[in-house]
N, C-alpha and C positions, 0 to 999 in steps of 0.2 A: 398555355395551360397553367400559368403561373396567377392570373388572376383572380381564375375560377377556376374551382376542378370541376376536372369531368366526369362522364359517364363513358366509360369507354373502357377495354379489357387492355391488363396493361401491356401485351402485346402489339396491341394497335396504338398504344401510347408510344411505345418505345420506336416502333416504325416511323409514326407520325413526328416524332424529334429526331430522328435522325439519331438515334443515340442518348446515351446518358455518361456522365463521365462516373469512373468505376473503378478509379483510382484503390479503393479503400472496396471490399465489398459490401460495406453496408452500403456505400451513397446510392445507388439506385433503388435499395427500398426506400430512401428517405427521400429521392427523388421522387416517383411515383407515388409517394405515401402522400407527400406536398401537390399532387397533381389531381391525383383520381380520387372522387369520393368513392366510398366505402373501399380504398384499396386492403387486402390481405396478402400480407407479405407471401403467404405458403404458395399464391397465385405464381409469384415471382420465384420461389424456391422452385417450382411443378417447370415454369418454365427453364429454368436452367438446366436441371437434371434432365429435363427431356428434350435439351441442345434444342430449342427455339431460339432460345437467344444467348447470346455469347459474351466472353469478357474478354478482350483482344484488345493487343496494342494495335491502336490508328496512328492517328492525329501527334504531329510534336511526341511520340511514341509514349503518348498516355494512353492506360486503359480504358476503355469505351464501351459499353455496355449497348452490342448491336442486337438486330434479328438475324438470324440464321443468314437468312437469304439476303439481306445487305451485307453480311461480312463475306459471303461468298463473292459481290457483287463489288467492294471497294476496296477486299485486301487488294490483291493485284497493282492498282493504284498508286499503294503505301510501300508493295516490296520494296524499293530500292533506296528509299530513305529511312527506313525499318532495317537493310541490312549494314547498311554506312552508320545508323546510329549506333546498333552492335558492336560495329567491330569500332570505333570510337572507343567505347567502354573495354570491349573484350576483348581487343587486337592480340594482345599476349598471350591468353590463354589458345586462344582460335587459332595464333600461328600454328599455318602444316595440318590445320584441318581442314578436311573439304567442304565447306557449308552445303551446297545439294548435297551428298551426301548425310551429315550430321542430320537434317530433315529429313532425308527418305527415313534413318533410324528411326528420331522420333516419331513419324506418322506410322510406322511399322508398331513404337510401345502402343503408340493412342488407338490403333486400330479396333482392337479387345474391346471399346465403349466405357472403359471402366475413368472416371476422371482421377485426374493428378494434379498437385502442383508442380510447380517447376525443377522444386528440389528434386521431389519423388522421379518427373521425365529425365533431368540430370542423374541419376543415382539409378534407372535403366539405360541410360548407353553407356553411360561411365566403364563399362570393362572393354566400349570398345576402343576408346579415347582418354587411357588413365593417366594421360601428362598433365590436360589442363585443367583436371579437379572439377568437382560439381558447379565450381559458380556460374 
């Protein structure tokens, strides 16, 4: 899709690459925008807010901008090198926290549908884990 854009809705774009890297949130509009003729970004706003497709750490635990249904389909895949990358980074903080736990909390904040970043999902369990601080 890099030679010619398409004709194609940018959900079936996104399926059809397996992903977009989403490091940054603009690169997949500028992804897409490089891809698909006549793309509108608000296409790609419409699909986020309405969790079609997603921005999840994959790969080398860079963010990836998948479809719903392949991140359902290749987290699993990525857990165990996604939780070794973590505690890499966050071993200190994380000592004496239960990670299944810390998860059930978070999918407990995320449950409501309402989106957050990371600080906001840190800064709802934080009172039940006030050692190792938001980061």
């Amino acid at each position: 899709m890099l030679l010619d854009r398409a004709d194609v809705p940018p959900l079936d774009a996104v399926a059809h690459l397996c992903g977009l890297q989403a490091q940054e949130p603009q690169e997949p509009f500028t992804g897409l925008w490089s891809r698909l003729r006549g793309f509108r970004p608000g296409a790609l706003d419409d699909l986020l807010t309405g969790r079609h497709v997603v921005r999840t750490h994959l790969m080398r635990r860079t963010v990836h901008l998948v479809t719903a249904e392949d991140v359902l389909a290749w987290r699993a895949r990525h857990n165990a090198m996604l939780r070794q990358r973590v505690l890499g980074v966050y071993r200190r903080e994380l000592a004496g926290v239960d990670l299944d736990e810390l998860a059930a909390a978070g999918r407990t904040v995320l449950a409501d549908g309402e989106p957050r970043s990371m600080p906001q999902l840190a800064r709802a369990v934080a009172d039940r884990w006030p050692e190792p601080g938001t980061r």
